[in-house]
LOMIRO-33692 format. One record per residue (C-alpha): x, y, z; chain; residue in three letters. Coordinates in Angstrom, 1 decimal. Each point is the difference from the previous one (the first is absolute). Layout:
# residues N
       u       v       w  kette  rest
       X       Y       Z      A   ALA
...
END
This chain:
# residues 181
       u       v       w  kette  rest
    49.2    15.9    16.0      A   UNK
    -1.0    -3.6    -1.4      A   UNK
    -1.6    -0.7     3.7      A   UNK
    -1.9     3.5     0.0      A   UNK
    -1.0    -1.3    -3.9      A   UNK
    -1.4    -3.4     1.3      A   UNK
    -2.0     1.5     2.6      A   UNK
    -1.4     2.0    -2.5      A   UNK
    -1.0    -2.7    -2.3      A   UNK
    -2.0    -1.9     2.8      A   UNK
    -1.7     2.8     0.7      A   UNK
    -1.0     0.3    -4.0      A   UNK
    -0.7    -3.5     0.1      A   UNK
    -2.1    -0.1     3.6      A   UNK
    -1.9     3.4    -1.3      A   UNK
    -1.0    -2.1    -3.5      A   UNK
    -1.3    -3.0     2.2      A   UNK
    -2.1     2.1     1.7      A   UNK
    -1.2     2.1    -3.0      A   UNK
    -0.8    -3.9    -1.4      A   UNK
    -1.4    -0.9     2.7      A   UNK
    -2.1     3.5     0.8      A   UNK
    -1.6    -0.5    -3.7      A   UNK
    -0.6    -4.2     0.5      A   UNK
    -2.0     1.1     2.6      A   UNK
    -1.8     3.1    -1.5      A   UNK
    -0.7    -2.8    -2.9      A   UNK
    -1.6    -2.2     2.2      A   UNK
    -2.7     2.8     1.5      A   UNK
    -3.6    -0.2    -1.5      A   UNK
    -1.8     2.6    -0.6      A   UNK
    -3.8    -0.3     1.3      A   UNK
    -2.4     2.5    -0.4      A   UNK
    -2.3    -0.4     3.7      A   UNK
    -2.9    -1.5    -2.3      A   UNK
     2.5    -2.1    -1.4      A   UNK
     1.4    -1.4     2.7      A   UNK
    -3.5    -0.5     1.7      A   UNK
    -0.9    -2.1    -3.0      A   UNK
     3.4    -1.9     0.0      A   UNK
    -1.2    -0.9     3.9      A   UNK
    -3.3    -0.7    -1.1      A   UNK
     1.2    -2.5    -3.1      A   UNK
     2.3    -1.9     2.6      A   UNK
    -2.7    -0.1     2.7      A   UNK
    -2.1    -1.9    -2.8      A   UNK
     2.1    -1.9    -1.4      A   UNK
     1.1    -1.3     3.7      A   UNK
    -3.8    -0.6     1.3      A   UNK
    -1.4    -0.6    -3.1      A   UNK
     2.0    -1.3    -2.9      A   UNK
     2.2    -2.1     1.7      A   UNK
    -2.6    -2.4     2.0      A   UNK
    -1.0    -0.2    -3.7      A   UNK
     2.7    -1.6    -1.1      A   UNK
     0.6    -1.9     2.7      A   UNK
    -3.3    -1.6    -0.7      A   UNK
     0.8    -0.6    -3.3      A   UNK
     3.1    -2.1     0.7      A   UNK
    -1.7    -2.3     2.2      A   UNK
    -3.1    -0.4    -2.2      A   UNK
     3.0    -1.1    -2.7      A   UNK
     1.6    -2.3     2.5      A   UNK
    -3.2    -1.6     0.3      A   UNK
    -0.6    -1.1    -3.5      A   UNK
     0.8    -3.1    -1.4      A   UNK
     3.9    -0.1    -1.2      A   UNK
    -1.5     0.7    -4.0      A   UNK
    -1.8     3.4     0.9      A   UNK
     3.0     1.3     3.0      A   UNK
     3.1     0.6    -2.2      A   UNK
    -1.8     3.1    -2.1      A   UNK
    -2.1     1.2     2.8      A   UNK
     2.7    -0.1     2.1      A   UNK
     2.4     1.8    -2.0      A   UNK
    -2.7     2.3    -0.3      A   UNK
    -0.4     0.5     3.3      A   UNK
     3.8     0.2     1.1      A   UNK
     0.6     2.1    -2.4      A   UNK
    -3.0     2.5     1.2      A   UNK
     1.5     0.1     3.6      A   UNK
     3.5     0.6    -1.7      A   UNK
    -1.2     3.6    -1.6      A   UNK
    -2.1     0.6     2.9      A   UNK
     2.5    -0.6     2.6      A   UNK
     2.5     2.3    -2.4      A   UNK
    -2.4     2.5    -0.3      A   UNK
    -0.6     0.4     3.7      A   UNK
     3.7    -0.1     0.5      A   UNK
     0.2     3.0    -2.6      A   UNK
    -2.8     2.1     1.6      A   UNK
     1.8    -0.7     3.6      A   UNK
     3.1     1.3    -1.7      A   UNK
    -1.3     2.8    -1.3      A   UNK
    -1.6     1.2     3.4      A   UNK
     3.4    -0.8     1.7      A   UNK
     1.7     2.5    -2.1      A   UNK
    -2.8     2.7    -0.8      A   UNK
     0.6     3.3     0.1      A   UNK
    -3.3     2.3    -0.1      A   UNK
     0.0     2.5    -2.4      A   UNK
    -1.1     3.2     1.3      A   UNK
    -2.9     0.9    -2.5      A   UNK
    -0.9     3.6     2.0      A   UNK
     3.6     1.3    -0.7      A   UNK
    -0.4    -1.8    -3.6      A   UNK
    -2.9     1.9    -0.7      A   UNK
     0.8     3.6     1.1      A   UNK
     3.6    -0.1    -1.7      A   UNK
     0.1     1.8    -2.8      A   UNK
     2.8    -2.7    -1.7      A   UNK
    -0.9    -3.3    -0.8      A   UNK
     0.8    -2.3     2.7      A   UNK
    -1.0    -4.2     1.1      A   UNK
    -3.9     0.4     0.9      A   UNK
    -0.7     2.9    -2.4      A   UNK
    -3.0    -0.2    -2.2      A   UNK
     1.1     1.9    -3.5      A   UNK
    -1.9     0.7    -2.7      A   UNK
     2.1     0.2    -3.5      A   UNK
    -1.4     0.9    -3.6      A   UNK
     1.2    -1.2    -2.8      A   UNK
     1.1     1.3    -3.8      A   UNK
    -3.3    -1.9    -1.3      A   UNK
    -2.3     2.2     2.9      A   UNK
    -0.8    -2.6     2.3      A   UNK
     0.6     0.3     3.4      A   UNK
     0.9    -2.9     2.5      A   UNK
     0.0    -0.4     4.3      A   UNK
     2.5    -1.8     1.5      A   UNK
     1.1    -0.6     3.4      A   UNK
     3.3    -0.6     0.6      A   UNK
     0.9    -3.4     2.3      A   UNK
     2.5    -2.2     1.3      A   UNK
     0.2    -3.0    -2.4      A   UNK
    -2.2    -2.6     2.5      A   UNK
    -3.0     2.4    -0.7      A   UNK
     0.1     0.2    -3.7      A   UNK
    -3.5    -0.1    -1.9      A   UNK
    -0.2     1.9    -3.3      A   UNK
    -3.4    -0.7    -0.5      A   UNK
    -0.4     2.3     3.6      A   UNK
     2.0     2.2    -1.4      A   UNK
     3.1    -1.4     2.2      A   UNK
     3.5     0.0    -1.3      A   UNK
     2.8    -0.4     1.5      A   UNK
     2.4     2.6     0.9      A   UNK
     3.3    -2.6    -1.5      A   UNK
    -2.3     0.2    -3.7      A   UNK
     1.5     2.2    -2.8      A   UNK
    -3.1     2.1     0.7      A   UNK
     0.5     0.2     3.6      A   UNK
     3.6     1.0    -0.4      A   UNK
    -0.3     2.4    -2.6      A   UNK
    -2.9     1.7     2.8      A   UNK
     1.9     0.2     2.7      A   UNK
     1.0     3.4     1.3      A   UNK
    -2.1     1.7    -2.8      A   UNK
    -2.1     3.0     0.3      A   UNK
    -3.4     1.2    -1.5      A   UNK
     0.3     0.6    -3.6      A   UNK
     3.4    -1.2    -0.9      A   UNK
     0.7    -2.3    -2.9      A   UNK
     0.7    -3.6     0.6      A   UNK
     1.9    -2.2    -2.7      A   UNK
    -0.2    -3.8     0.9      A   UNK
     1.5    -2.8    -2.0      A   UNK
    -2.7    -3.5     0.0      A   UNK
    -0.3    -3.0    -1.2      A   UNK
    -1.9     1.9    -3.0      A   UNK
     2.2     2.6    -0.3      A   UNK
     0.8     3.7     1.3      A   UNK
    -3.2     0.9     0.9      A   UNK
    -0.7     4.0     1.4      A   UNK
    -2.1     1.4     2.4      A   UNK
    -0.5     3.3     1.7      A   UNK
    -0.5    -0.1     3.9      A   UNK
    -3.2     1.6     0.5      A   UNK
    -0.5    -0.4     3.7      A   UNK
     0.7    -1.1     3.2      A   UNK
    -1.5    -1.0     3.0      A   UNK
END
């Protein structure tokens, strides 16, 4: 009995590892609309052929001042190429791992789902268009939230005309799901 028990328990504990691991990686998917990740490419396409000559520029312009005018131009400059070189890093990262949303099944589903555009009403009248995103796209003044935000998770798997209670940062806020598309 104890050795039918242990084998048991390893294959508890092997099953968990996996589950772990299953969601690490799930986690570490981005979601990309296709504009999306078209723009990502085109941001790390200028930021390699563009914006980092640049900088590179810079830091050798500051190496050839005099030693009173290098340190803070310098510093200025190195710490340009440090953000650059992490945001390119980011973006290459991002396209590594992207998933494309698939906006034509988004659209004709009649639940909210990643690459839906909703429109919700609120109790004051006023109506509001999202689209729902992974969290690399986010732009709420485009309309683009992401589908992690209260918002986005109180939307998801909705239909037309139900009642959506959300808690933010201002409070429980309600809105009526007026359409989908």
């Amino acid at each position: 009995m104890p050795l039918e028990s242990n084998k048991q328990n390893r294959r508890t504990a092997r099953s968990r590892a996996l589950s772990r691991k299953q969601t690490e990686m799930a986690e570490d998917v981005v979601l990309l609309t296709k504009a999306g990740y078209e723009r990502l490419v085109e941001e790390l396409n200028h930021l390699k052929t563009v914006k980092r000559p640049e900088v590179a520029a810079l830091i050798r312009e500051a190496q050839e001042l005099g030693p009173d005018q290098l340190d803070a131009q310098y510093e200025d400059a190195k710490n340009q190429q440090a953000f650059l070189e992490g945001r390119i890093s980011e973006i290459e990262r991002a396209l590594e791992q992207a998933s494309i949303i698939d906006e034509d099944s988004a659209h004709k589903s009649k639940t909210v789902q990643v690459g839906s555009n909703v429109t919700v009403k609120g109790k004051d009248g006023k109506s509001h268009k999202y689209q729902l995103v992974g969290p690399t796209e986010v732009d709420p003044s485009q309309g683009r939230i992401s589908h992690k935000s209260p918002i986005g998770r109180a939307l998801l798997g909705k239909k037309r005309g139900e009642k959506i209670k959300v808690q933010t940062p201002r409070g429980e806020t309600e809105f009526t799901l007026t359409s989908i598309s």
